[in-house]
C-alpha positions in Angstrom: -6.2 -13.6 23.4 -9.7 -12.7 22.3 -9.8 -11.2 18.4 -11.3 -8.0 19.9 -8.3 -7.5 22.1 -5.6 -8.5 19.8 -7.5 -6.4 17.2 -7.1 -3.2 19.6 -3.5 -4.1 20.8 -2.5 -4.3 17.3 -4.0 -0.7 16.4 -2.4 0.5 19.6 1.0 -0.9 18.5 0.6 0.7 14.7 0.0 4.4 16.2 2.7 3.8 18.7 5.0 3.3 16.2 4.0 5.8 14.0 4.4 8.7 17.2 8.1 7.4 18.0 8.6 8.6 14.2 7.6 12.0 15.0 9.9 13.6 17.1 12.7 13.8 14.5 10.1 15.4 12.0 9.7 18.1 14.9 13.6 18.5 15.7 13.1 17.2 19.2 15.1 14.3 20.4 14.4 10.6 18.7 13.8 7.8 20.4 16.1 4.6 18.8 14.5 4.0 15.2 14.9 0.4 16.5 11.7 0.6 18.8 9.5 2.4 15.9 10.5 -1.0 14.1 10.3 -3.6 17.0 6.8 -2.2 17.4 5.4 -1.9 14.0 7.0 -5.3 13.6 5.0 -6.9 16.5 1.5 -5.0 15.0 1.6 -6.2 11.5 2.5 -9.5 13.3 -0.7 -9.1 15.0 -2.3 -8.0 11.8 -1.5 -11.0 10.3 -3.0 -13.5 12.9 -6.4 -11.3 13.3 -6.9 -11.8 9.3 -6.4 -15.8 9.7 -8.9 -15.7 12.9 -10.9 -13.4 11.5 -11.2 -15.1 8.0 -10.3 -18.4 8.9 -7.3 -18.7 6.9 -8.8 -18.1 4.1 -8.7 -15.2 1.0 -11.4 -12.5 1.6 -11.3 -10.1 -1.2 -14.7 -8.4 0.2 -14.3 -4.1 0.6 -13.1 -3.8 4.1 -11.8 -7.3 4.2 -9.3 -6.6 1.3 -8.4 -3.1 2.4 -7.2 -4.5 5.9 -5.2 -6.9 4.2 -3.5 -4.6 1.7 -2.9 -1.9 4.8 -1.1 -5.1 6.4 0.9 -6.0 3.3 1.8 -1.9 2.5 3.0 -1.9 6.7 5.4 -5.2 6.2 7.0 -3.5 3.2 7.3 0.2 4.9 9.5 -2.3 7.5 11.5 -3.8 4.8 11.6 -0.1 3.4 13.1 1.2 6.6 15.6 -1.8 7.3 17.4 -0.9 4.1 16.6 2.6 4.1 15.3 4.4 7.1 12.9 7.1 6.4 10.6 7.7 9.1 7.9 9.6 7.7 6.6 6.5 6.0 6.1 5.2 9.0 4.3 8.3 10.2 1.9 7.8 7.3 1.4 4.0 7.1 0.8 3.0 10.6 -2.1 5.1 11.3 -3.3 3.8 8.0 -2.8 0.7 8.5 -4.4 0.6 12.4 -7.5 2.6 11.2 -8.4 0.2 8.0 -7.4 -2.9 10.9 -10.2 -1.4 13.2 -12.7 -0.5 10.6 -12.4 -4.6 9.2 -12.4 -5.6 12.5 -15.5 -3.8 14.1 -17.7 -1.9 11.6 -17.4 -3.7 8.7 -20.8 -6.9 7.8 -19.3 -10.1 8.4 -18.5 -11.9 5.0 -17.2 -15.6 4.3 -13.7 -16.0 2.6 -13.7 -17.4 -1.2 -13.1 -20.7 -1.7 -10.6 -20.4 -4.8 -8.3 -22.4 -6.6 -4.0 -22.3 -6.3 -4.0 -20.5 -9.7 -6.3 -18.1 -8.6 -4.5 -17.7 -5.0 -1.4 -16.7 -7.3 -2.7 -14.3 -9.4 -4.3 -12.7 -6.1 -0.7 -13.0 -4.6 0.8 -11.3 -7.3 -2.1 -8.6 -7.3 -2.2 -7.9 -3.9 2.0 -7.5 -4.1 2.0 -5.2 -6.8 -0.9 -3.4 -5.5 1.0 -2.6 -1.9 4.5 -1.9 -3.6 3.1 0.5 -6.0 1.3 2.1 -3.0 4.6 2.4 -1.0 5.9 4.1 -4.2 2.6 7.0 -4.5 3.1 7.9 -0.5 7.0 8.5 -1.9 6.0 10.4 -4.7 3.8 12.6 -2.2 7.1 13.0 -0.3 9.1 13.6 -3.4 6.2 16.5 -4.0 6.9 18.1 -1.2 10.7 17.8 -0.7 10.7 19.5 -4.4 8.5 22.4 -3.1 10.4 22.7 0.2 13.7 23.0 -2.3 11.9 26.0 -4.3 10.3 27.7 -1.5 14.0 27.1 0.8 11.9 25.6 4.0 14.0 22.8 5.0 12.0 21.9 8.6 9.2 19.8 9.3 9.2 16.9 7.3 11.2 17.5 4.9 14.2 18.1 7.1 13.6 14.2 8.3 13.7 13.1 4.7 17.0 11.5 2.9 18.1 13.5 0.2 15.7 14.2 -2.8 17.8 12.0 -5.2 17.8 9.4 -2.9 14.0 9.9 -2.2 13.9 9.7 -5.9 16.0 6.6 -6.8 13.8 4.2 -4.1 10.7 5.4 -6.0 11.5 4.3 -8.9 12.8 0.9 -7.6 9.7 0.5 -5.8 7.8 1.3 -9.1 10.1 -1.1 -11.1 9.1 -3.7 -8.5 5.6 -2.9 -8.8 5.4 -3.2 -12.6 7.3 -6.5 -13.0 4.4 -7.3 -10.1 1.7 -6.0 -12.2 3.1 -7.4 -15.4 2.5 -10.6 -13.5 -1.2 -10.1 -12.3 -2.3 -9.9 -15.8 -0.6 -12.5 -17.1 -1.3 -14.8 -14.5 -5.0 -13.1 -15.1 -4.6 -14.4 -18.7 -3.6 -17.9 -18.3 -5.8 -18.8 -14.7 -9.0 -16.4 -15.2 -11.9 -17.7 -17.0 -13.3 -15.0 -19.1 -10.9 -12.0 -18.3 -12.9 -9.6 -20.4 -16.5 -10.8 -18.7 -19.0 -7.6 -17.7 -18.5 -8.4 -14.0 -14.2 -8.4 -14.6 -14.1 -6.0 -17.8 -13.5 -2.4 -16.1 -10.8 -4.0 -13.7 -9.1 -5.4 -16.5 -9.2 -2.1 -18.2 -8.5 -0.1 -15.6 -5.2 -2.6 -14.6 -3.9 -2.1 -18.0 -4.9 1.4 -18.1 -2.7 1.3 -14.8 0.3 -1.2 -16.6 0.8 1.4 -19.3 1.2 4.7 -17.3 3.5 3.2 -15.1 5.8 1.3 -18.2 5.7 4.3 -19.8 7.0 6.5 -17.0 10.0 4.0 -16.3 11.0 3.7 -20.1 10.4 8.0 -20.1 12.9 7.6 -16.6 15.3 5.2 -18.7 15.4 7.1 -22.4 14.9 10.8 -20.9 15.6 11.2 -17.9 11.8 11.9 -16.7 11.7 12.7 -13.1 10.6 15.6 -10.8 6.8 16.7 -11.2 6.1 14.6 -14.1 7.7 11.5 -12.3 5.2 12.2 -9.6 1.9 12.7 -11.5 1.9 9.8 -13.3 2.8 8.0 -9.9 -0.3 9.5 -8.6 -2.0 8.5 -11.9 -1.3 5.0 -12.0 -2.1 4.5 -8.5 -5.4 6.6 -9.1 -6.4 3.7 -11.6 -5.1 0.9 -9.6 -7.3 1.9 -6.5 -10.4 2.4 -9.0 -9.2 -1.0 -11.0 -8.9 -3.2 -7.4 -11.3 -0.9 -5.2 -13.7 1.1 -7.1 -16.4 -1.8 -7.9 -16.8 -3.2 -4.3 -17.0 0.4 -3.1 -19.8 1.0 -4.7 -21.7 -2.6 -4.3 -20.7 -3.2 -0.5 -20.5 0.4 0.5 -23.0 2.1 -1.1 -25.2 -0.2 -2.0 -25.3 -2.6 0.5 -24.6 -6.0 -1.3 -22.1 -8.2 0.1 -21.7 -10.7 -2.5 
């Protein structure tokens, strides 16, 4: 099947997923949670095999390039979420995601040649691009959280909110998600360390700042969960914080070079 085909089945699959999801979020009959999964399943599958045609197999870390294959990584994980824990509304949220940065890689974005990198490199990239989409998974949680906690105080339990587990639950799965992420992150910059020449060079120096920037907020927040108890609002700014960072550290550079000013290294 022709990449442009595959490409659209693929997006098709990700929002047909994401509208089996809604009905319970509108109290009107589900279909099996089963098919959401089967089909978002079969899409990131597809994801998958349009970045190895697309790329060639190999790592492109170029804007639109990288943000398809994060939206693919963040999808895989929502499954994994939802195998051990259903909660629909991620779905609702990802898949769209996930099929509109797949369409934008695959037909508006400049063609661009995948990096020819070492297996040192490939694993800090690996561990980066795995802490990068758990941590993500934990900020569209801490959104949830957000607004499970002003349903509570306002007492409007529909919509969303009445598809949600229990806060507490929603709660505990953000944090594990976030403890994930860290040990992840923990691993990018060592990795970064030992395998990256130059770690502090001009070109590398605000995403290395920005990472760490990142790596404190979110060690801080589970040793403030651990010794204090921190949770609630606070728990989810500095969710939102981290994250913020993280998508300026990984993001905010080629945004401005590829999008803005037109230079596709």
């Amino acid at each position: 099947m022709p990449i442009v085909f595959l490409t659209l089945a693929a997006a098709v699959l990700y929002l047909a997923s994401a509208i089996v999801s809604v009905p319970p979020l509108l109290h009107r009959r589900a279909l099996p949670h089963a098919l959401g999964l089967g089909l978002a399943t079969l899409a990131v599958m597809m994801h998958g095999a349009i970045l190895i045609g697309i790329h060639r197999g190999g790592v492109d870390l170029h804007f639109f390039a990288a943000l398809s294959l994060v939206s693919a990584c963040i999808a895989a994980l929502c499954l994994l979420v939802n195998l051990a824990r259903p909660i629909a509304t991620l779905g609702v949220i990802v898949f769209p995601l996930a099929a509109a940065l797949l369409l934008l890689d695959g037909f508006l974005a400049p063609q661009t040649q995948p990096l020819q990198i070492e297996w040192q490199i490939k694993l800090h990239v690996i561990f980066a691009l795995l802490g990068f989409s758990v941590l993500s998974l934990a900020a569209v949680l801490a959104i949830l959280l957000a607004l499970q906690e002003h349903a509570l105080r306002n007492r409007q339990f529909n919509g969303i909110v009445s598809a949600l587990p229990p806060l507490t639950l929603t709660e505990a799965l953000m944090f594990q998600l976030i403890a994930a992420g860290f040990v992840l992150l923990t691993l990018t910059l060592l990795s970064g360390i030992l395998f990256v020449d130059n770690l502090f060079a001009q070109h590398l120096i605000h995403k290395t700042v920005l990472s760490i920037a990142a790596w404190i907020v979110f060690g801080a927040l589970l040793f403030g969960r651990w010794r204090y108890g921190w949770r609630g609002r606070r728990a989810v700014r500095m969710t939102l914080a981290g994250m913020a960072l993280l998508l300026l550290a990984f993001f905010g550079s080629r945004f401005v070079l590829e999008v803005i000013l037109k230079r596709v290294p």
